[in-house]
N, C-alpha and C positions, 0 to 999 in steps of 0.2 A: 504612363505605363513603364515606360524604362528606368523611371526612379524607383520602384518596387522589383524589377529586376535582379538587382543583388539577394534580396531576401529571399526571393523566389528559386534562385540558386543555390541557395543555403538550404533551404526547405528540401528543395529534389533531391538534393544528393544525401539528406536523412534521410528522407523517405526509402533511395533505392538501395542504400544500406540496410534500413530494417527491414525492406522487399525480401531482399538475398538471405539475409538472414531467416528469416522464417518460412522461407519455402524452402531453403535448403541444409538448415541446419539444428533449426528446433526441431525436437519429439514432435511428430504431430498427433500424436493419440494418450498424451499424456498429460498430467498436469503436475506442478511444483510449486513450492514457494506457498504464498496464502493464496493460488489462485483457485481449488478447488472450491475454497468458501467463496467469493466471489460467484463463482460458475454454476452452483448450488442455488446461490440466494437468486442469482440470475433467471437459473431454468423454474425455481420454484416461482418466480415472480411472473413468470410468460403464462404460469397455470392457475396466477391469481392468486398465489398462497404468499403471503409478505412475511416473510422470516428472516429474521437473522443468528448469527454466533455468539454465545456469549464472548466478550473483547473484543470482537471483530466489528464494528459500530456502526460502519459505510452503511447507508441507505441508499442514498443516490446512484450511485456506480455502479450497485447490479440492478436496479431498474434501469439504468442506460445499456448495459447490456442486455437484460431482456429485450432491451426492440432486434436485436438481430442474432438472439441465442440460436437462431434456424442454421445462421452458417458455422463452416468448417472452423475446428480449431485454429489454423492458421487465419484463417477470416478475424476470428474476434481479438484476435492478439494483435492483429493491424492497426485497428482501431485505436491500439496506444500510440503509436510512434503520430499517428493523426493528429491524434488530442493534443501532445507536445507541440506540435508545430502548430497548431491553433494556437497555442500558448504563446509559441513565441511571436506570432505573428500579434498578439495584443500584446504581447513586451512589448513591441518595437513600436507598435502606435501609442503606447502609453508615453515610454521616453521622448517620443515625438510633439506628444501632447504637454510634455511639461517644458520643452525645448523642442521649438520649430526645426532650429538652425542644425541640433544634436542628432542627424540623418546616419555619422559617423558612428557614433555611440550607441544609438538605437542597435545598428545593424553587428555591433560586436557584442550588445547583451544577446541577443535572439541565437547569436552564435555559441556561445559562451554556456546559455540553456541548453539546447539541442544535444553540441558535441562534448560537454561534461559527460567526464567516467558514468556518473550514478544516473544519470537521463541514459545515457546509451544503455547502462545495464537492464534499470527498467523496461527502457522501451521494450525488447521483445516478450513482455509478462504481460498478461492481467494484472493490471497495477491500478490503485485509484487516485494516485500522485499524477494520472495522466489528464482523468479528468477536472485533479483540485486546480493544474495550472492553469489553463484561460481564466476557468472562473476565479482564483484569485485574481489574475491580473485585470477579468473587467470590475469586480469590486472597486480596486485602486481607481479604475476610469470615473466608475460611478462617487467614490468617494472626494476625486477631484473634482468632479463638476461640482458636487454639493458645497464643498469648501469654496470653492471662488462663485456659489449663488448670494446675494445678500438677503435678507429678512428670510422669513419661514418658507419653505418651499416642502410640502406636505408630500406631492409627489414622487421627489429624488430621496427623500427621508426613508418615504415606506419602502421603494427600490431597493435601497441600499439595505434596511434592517434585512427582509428577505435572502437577496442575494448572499449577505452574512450567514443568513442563516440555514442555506443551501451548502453554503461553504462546509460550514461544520457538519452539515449530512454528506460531504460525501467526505470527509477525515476529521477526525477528531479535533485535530488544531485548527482543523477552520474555525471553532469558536472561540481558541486561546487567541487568535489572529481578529477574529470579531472582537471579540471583547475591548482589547489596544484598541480598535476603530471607536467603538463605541464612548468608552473612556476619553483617548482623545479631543473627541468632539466636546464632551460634556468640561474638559478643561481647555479650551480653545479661548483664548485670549481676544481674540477678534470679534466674539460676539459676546452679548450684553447676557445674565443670567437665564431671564424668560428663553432664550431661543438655542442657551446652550441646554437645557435642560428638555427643550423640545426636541431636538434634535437627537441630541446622544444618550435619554432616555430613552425615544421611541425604540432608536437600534438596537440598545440594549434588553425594552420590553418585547422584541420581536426574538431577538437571541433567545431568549430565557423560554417564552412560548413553544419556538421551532426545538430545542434543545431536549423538550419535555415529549414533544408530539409521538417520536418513533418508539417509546418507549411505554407508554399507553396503547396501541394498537401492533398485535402483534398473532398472525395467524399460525396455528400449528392444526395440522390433519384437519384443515377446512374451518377449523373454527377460532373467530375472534376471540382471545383472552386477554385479560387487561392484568399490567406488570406491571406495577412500583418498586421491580429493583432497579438500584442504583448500579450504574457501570462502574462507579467507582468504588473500589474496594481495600483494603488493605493500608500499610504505613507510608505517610510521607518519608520523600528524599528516596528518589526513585535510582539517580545518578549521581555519584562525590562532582561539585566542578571542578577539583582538578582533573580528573580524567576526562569529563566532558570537553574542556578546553585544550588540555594539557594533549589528549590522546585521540578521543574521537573526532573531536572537529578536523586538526590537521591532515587525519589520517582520510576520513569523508568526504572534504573540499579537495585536498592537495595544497601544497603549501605553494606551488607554482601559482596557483589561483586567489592564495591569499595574499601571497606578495602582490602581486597585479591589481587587486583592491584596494589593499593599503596604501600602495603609488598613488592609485587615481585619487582618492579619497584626501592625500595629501596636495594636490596639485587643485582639487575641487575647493577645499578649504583654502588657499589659498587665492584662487580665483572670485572667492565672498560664498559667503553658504547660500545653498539653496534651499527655500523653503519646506523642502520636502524631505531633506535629507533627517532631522531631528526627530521625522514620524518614523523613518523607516530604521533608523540605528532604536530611536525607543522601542520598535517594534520585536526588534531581532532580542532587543535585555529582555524582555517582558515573556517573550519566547523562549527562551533560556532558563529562567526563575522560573517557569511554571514546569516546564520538564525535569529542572531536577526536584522540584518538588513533588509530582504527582506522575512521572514515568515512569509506573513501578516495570514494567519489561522495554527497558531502553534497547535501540538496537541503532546503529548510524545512519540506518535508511531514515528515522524519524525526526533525523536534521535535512529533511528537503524542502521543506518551508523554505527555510531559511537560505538555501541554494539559489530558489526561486528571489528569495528579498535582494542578497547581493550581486545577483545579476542584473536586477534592476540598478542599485547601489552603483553596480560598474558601468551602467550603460548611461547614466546622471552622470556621473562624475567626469566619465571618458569627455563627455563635452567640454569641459575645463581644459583640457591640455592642451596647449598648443601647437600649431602645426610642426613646429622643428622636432617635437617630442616624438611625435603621433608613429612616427617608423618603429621606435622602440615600446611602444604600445604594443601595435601591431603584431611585433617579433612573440610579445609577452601573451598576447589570446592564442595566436599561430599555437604555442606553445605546451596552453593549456590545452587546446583541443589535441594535441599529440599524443599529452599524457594519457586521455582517455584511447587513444586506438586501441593499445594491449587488451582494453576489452573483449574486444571482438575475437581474441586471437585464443580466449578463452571458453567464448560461447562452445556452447548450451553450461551454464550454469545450476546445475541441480540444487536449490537450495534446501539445506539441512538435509541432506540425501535422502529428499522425501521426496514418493511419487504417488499422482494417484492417475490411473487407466481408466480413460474415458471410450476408448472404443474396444470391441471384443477381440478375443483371439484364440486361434486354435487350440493353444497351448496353455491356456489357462480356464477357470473356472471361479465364478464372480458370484458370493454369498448377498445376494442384493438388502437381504434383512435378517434382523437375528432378535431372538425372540430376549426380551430383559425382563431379569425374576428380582421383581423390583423387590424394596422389604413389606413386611408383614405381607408375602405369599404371593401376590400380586405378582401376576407374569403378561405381559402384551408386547405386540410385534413393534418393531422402533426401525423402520427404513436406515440405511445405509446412505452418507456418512450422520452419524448423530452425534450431538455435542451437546445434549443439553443435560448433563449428568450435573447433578448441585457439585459445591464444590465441598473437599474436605469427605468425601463418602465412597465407598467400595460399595460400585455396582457387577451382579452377575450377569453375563450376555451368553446365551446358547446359541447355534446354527446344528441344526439337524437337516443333513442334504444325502443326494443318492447322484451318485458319478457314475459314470457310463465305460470312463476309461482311467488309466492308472494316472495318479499324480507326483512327485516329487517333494513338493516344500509348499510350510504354506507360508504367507506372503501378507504379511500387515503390514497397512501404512499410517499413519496421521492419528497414533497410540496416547492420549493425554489423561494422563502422564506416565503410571505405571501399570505392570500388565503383570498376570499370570496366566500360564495359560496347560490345559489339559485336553487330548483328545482321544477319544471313543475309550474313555474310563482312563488313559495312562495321565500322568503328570508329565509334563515336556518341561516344566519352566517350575523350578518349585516353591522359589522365590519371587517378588516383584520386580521388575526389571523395569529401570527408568529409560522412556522408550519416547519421548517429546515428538512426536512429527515424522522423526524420522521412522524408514522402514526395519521393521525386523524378520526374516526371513529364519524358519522354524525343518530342520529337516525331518521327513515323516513320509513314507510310503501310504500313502489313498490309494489302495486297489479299489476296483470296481463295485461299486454298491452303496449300503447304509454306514454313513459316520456321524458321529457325535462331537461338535468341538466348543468349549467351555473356556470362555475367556472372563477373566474379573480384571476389573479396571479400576481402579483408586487413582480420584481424584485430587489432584492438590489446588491450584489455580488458572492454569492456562487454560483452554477451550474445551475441557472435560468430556471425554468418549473416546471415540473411534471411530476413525475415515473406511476403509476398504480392505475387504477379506477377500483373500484368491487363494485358489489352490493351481501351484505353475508348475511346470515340468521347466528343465535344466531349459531347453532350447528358449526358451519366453527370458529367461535372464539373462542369458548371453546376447539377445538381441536387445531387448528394452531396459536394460538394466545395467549390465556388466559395463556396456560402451562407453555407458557415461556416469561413471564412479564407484567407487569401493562395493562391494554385497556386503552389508552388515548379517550375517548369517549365526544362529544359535550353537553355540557348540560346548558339550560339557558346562551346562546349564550357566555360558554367557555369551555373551555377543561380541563376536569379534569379525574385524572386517574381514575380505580375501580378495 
């Protein structure tokens, strides 16, 4: 029990950090960032309905969230900083697993995951980074045991192609990461043709099955439709490497964190390679090639994979150094875990200063569906938030509602891509206004009674439609809004912040 001690310390004082943080400092009746899709595909899954976003691709993550969509927003944003610390807690027995004596090294990768800038930032979101880490890290478990099995083991095979294939349900790279496995296996020197091809074929024919599955069964207004589009769209060479290398990675890691790898890494080669090390560096090239080939919307958060890989990387390696070093190791995790606090100091993070309002309020007024006059004449109701506008097409969205009391501004959020927009006959916007996610807030007096509001949306590629229509009065912005970032507000038909 007291050898598990230190981890276990590590663990509490993330957790009572992300505690603090989201009882006393996250929105709690708001959402940001991609959580609404998330929270969506979630509540639609508690009600039976299996849908997902166009590019939003997670399956798994909001069926794990539907088991407990019942609690409070701070409830279900808990459940990240959990899932990390599950993750790390199978770091630290993995590195254990490939190094008994590496108790040292274990207990500074598990560190190293948790209090990183980009796990802290995550943790207090709906994030599906929270639940890809364990399950990466038990693949790697599962993929060692198979590796050190001799002859066919049918078993740990099928385990593993699965688990792969879980992986890639709940992020995308879980399959660019299956794949490496699968690959791997089928070029593994240690075993004879027959049994590399059983092996690293099966994972691979279970990948390719599981890859296909969510994308045939797919519920919209109760009923099964069956979908042969491809998620993938559009031109190779998503990212230049030099700016993925040169710019984003330093900038994403921290170069305190890289320096710190490249020591150990140099002290680990030094001390004789480890068998594992040549999976996990191919791992990370093979990850890097396929992103910039096919990441056509890169963003830094999409190098967390790889955060995940060199922290294992560091927690292998840390074993190699020797005890007289180990103090300046030490100084160097201390270090990195430092750089991450500034995090906190800027929590609540609004990302792309997009919100969406998940509980009611006085001060506002919530268009829950708005009728779409699709083409040739065709007009039917489309629930709020909707995203499944093709792409490349200008669709027309109506709300016709009756208010009770005066409103101020109206108040869109999660706009993809561009907007115009007209109410009760006038034109407000008379141009397309590229409006991605983020909110556009429209000034306009709603007195009491009948209005008409006429929104066209042209889509170009990202998640096509529109999140959330409100009508707010001044008091709803200054409290949910103002506090925590710019109002991007319409004025003399553009958007400018205040």
């Amino acid at each position: 029990m007291r050898s598990h001690l230190p981890l276990a310390l590590i663990c509490a004082a993330f957790l009572a950090v992300g505690a603090a943080i989201h009882l006393w400092v996250m929105p709690a009746g708001q959402l940001t960032m991609d959580e609404p899709f998330y929270y969506f595909q979630a509540f639609l899954a508690r009600k039976g309905e299996f849908v997902w976003f166009a590019d939003m691709v997670s399956v798994l993550y909001p069926i794990f969230l539907a088991l407990f969509i019942g609690g409070s927003l701070p409830f279900l944003r808990f459940l990240t900083p959990l899932l990390f610390c599950s993750g790390a807690v199978v770091l630290f027995r993995l590195v254990l697993r490939h190094d008994a004596n590496n108790r040292w090294g274990a207990l500074c990768a598990a560190a190293l995951l948790l209090f990183h800038a980009q796990t802290f930032h995550l943790s207090h979101y709906l994030a599906s980074e929270a639940l890809f880490s364990p399950l990466f890290f038990l693949v790697l478990h599962v993929f060692l045991d198979l590796s050190q099995t001799p002859g066919t083991d049918v078993g740990k095979t099928l385990q593993l192609g699965c688990l792969c294939g879980l992986l890639g349900w709940v992020r995308a790279p879980g399959f660019v990461i299956s794949a490496w496995i699968g690959l791997w296996l089928l070029a593994s020197r240690s075993l004879n043709w027959s049994e590399r091809f059983k092996r690293g074929g099966t994972v691979l024919a279970i990948i390719a099955v599981m890859s296909v599955v969510p994308k045939l069964f797919h519920t919209k207004d109760g009923l099964t439709e069956l979908t042969l589009k491809l998620a993938m769209k559009g031109p190779f060479f998503g990212v230049p490497l030099a700016d993925l290398l040169g710019v984003h990675a330093p900038s994403f890691f921290g170069w305190g964190f890289l320096a710190l790898l490249c020591a150990a890494l140099v002290f680990q080669l030094l001390r004789g390679k480890s068998a594992l090390l040549p999976f996990l560096l191919g791992m990370e090239v093979f990850f890097i090639v396929v992103t910039i080939l096919l990441d056509r919307f890169f963003q830094p958060r999409h190098l967390f994979p790889l955060l995940m890989i060199n922290c294992l990387l560091a927690g292998i390696c840390l074993g190699g150094v020797s005890s007289k070093w180990r103090g300046f190791f030490a100084i160097g995790v201390v270090g990195v875990i430092l750089q991450g606090l500034p995090t906190l100091a800027r929590m609540p993070v609004i990302g792309g200063n997009s919100y969406y309002f998940v509980e009611g309020d006085k001060d506002a007024f919530e268009v829950k569906s708005l009728e779409l006059m699709a083409p040739k004449g065709r007009a039917y109701p489309v629930p709020l938030p909707y995203f499944d506008q093709p792409d490349y097409t200008v669709y027309t969205y109506r709300a016709r509602l009756s208010t009770a009391s005066d409103f101020d501004w109206l108040f869109l959020s999660y706009i993809s891509d561009e907007i115009k927009i007209s109410i009760d006959g006038q034109e407000v916007l008379l141009d397309f206004l590229r409006s991605p996610f983020d909110h556009l807030l429209v000034p306009f007096h709603f007195k009491p009674g009948r209005h008409e509001i006429i929104l066209k949306v042209r889509s170009n590629y990202l998640l096509n439609g529109i999140g959330q229509v409100l009508l707010v009065r001044r008091s709803f912005l200054d409290r949910r809004v103002r506090k925590y970032g710019p109002i991007r507000a319409l004025k003399n038909q553009k958007a400018e912040s205040s």
